[in-house]
Each structure stands twice: as structure tokens, then as C-alpha cells.
Backbone as a printed PyTorch tensor [residue, N CA C, xyz], in Angstrom:
tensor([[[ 23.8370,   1.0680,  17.7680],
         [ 23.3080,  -0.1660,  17.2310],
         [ 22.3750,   0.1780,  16.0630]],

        [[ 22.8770,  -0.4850,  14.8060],
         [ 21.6990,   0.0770,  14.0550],
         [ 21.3010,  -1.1790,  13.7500]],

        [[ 19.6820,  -0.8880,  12.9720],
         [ 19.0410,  -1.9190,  12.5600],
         [ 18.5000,  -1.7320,  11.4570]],

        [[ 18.3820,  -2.8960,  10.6340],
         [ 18.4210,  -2.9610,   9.1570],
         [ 16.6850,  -3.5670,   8.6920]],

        [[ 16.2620,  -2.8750,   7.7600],
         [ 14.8900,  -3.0090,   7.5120],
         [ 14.8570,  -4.4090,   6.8240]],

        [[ 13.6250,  -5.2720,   6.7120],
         [ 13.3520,  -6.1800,   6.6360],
         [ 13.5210,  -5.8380,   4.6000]],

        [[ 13.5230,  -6.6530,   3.9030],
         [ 13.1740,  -6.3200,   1.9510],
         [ 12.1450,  -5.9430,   2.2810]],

        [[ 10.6360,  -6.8580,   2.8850],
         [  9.2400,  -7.0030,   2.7390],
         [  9.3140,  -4.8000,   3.5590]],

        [[ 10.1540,  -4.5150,   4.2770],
         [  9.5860,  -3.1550,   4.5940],
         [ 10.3400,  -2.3540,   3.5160]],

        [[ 11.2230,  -2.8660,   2.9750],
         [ 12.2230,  -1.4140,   1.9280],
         [ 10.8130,  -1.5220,   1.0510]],

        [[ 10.3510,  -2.4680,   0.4750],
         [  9.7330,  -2.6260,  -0.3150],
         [  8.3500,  -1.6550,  -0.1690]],

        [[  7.8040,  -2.0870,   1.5010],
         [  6.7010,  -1.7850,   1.5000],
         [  6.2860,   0.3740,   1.3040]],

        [[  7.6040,   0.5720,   2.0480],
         [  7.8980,   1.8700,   2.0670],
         [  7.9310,   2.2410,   0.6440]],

        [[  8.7540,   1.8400,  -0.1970],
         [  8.7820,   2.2100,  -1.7370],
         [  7.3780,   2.5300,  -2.2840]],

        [[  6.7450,   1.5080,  -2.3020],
         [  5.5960,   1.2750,  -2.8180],
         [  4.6440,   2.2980,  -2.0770]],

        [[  4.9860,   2.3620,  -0.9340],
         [  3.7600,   3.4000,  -0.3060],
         [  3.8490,   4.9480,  -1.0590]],

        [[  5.4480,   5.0420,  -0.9860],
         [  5.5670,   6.4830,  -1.4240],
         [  5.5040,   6.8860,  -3.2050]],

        [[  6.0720,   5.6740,  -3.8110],
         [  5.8200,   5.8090,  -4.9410],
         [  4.1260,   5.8940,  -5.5450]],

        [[  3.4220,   4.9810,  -4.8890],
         [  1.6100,   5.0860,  -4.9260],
         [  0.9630,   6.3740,  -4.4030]],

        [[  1.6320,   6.8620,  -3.6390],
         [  1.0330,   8.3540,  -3.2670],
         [  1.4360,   9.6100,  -4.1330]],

        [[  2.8670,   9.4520,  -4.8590],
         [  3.1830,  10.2450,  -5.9920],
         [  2.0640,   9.8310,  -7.2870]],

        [[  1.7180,   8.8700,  -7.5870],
         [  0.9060,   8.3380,  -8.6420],
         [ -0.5870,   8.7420,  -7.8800]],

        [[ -1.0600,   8.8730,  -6.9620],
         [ -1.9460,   9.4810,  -6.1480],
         [ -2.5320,  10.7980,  -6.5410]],

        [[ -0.9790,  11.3860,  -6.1440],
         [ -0.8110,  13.0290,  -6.3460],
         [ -0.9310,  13.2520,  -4.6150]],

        [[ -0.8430,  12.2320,  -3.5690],
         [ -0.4090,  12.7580,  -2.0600],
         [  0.4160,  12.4270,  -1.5590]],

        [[  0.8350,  12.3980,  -0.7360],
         [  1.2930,  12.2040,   0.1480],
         [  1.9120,  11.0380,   1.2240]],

        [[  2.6440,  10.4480,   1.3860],
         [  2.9710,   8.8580,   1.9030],
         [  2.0100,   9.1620,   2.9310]],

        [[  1.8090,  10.3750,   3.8490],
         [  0.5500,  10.3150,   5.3250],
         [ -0.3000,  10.0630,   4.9830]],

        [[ -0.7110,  10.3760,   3.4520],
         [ -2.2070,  10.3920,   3.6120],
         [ -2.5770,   8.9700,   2.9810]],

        [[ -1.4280,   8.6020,   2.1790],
         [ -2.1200,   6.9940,   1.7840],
         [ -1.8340,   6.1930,   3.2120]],

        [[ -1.0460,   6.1500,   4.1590],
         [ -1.0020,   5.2300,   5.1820],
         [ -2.4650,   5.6260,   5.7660]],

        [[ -3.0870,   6.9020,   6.1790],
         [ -4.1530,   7.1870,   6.4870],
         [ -4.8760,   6.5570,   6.3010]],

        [[ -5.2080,   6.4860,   4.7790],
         [ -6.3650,   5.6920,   4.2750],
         [ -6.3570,   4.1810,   4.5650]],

        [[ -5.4700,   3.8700,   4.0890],
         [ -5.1900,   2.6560,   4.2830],
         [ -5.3080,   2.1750,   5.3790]],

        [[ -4.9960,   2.5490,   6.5280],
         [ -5.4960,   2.3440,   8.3240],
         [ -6.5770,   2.8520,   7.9490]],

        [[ -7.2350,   3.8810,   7.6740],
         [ -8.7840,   4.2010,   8.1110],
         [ -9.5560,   2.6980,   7.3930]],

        [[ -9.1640,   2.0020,   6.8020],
         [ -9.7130,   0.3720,   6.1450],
         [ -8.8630,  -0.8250,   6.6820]],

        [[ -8.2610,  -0.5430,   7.3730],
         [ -7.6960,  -1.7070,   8.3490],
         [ -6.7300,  -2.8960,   6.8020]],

        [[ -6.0340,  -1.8350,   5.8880],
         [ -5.4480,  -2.3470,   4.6480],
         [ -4.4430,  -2.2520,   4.9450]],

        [[ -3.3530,  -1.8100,   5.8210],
         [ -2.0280,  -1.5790,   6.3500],
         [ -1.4080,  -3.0160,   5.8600]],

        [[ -1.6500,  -3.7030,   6.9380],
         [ -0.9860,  -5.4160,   6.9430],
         [ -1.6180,  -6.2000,   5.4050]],

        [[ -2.6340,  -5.5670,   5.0340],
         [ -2.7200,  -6.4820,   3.2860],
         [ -1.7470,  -6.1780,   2.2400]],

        [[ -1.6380,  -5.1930,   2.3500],
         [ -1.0950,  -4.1090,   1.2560],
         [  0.4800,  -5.1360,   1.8370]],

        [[  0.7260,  -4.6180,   2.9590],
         [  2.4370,  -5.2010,   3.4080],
         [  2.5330,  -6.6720,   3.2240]],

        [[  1.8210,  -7.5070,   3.3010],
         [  1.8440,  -9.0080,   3.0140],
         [  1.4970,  -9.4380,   1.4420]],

        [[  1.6310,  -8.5060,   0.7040],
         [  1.3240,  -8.4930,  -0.4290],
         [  2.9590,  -8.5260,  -1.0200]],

        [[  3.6330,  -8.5800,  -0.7160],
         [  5.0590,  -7.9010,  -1.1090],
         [  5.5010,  -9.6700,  -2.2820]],

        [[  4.9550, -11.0270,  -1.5580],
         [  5.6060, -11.4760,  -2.4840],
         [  5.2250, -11.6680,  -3.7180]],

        [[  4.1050, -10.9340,  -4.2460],
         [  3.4110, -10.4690,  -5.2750],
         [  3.2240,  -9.5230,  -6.2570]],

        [[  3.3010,  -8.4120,  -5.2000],
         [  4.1160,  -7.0160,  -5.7980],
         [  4.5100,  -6.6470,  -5.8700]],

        [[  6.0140,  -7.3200,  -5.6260],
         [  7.7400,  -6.8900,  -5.5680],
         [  7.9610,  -7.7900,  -7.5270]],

        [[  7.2970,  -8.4660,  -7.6970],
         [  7.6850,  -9.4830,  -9.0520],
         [  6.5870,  -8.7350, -10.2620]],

        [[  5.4660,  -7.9150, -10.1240],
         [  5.2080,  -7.6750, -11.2470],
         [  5.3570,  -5.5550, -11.7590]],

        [[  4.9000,  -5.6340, -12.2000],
         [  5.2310,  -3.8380, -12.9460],
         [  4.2860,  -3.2890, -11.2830]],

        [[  5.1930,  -2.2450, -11.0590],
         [  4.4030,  -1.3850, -10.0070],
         [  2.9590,  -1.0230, -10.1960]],

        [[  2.4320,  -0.7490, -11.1420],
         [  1.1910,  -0.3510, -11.9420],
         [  0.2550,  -1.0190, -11.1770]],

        [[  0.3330,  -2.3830, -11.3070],
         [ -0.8200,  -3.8430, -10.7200],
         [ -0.7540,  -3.9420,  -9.2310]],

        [[ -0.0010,  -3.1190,  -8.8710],
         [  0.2790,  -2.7510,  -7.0150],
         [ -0.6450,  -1.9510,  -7.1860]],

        [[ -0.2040,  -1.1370,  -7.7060],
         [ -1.3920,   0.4920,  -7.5230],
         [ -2.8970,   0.3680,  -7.7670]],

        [[ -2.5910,  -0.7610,  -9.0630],
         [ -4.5070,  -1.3240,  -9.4250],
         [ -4.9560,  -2.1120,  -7.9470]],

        [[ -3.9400,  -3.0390,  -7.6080],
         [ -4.6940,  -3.8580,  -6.6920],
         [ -5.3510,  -2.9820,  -4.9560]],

        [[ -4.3820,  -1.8460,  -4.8900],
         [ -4.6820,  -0.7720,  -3.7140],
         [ -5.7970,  -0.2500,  -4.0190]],

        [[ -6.0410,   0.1430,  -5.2890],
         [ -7.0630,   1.0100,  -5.4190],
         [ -8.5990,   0.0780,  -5.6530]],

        [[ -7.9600,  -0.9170,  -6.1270],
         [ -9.3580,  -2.2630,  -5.7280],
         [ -9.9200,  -2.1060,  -4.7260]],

        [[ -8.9330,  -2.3580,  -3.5860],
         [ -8.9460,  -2.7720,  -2.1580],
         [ -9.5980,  -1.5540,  -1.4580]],

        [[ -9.3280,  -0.2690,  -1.6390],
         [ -9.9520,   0.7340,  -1.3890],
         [-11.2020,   0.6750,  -1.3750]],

        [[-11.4660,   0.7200,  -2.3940],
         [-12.7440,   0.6570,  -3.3140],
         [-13.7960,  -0.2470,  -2.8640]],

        [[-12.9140,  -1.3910,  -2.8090],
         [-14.1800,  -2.5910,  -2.1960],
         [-14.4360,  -2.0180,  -0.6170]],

        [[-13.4820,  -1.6250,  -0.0790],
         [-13.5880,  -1.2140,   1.6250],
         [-14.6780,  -0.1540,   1.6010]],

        [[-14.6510,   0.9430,   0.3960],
         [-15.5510,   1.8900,   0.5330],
         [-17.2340,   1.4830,   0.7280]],

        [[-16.8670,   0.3650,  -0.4480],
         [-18.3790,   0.1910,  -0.7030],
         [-18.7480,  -1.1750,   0.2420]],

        [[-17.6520,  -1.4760,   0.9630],
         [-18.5160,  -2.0020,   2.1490],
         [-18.3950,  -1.2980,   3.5260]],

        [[-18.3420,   0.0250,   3.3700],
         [-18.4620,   0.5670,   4.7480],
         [-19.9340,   1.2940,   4.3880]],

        [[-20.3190,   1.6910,   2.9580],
         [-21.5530,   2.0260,   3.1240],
         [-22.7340,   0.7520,   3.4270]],

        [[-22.8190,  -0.6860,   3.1810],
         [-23.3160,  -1.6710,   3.8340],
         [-24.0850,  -1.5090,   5.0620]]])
């Protein structure tokens, strides 16, 4: 029985691995991060947004999201 990935996951997978090459790591280590900020499910519900513009504004908006998480975990 096989089973066929959802777009919203081909997508989400793409994007993970392609953002970690633009990174310079690793698909583990951006899912890492991304769970260590509870960004998993934003980043993935983001798809009908960042499947329609240049990959680039995915990568800006992750690294926003990071960013703001950082500086509210020092808070």
C-alpha cells in the first residue's frame, strides 16, 4: 500500500532542504531549530504563501521567524 504525500508536504520538504542548502546545513539541523522554537507547523502552514512567491521570501520569512523566537526567548 503506498501513500502519497500531501503538495502542502512535497512542498514543505523542498523548502526545508532547499533552506538548509542556502543555510549551508543540513535538512536535521533546520528541522532542529525550527522545533527547538515550536516553528515546525508555521513554517508548514505557510505553504499557501510560499509555494506562489520566489523561494528567497520563504527563506527571509524563516529567518524572521527565527530571529523574533530568539529574541523572545531571551525575554
Amino acid at each position: 500500500m503506498s501513500k502519497e504525500l500531501s503538495k502542502e508536504m512535497e512542498f514543505f520538504i523542498y523548502l526545508i532542504e532547499n533552506y538548509a542548502y542556502y543555510k549551508n546545513k543540513n535538512a536535521k539541523e533546520v528541522m532542529e531549530e525550527l522545533q527547538k522554537y515550536n516553528l515546525v507547523e508555521r513554517v508548514f502552514d505557510g505553504y499557501e504563501f510560499y509555494h506562489i512567491e520566489r523561494l528567497e521570501n520563504a527563506y527571509e520569512d524563516i529567518d524572521n521567524l527565527i530571529k523574533q523566537a530568539k529574541i523572545n526567548e531571551q525575554k
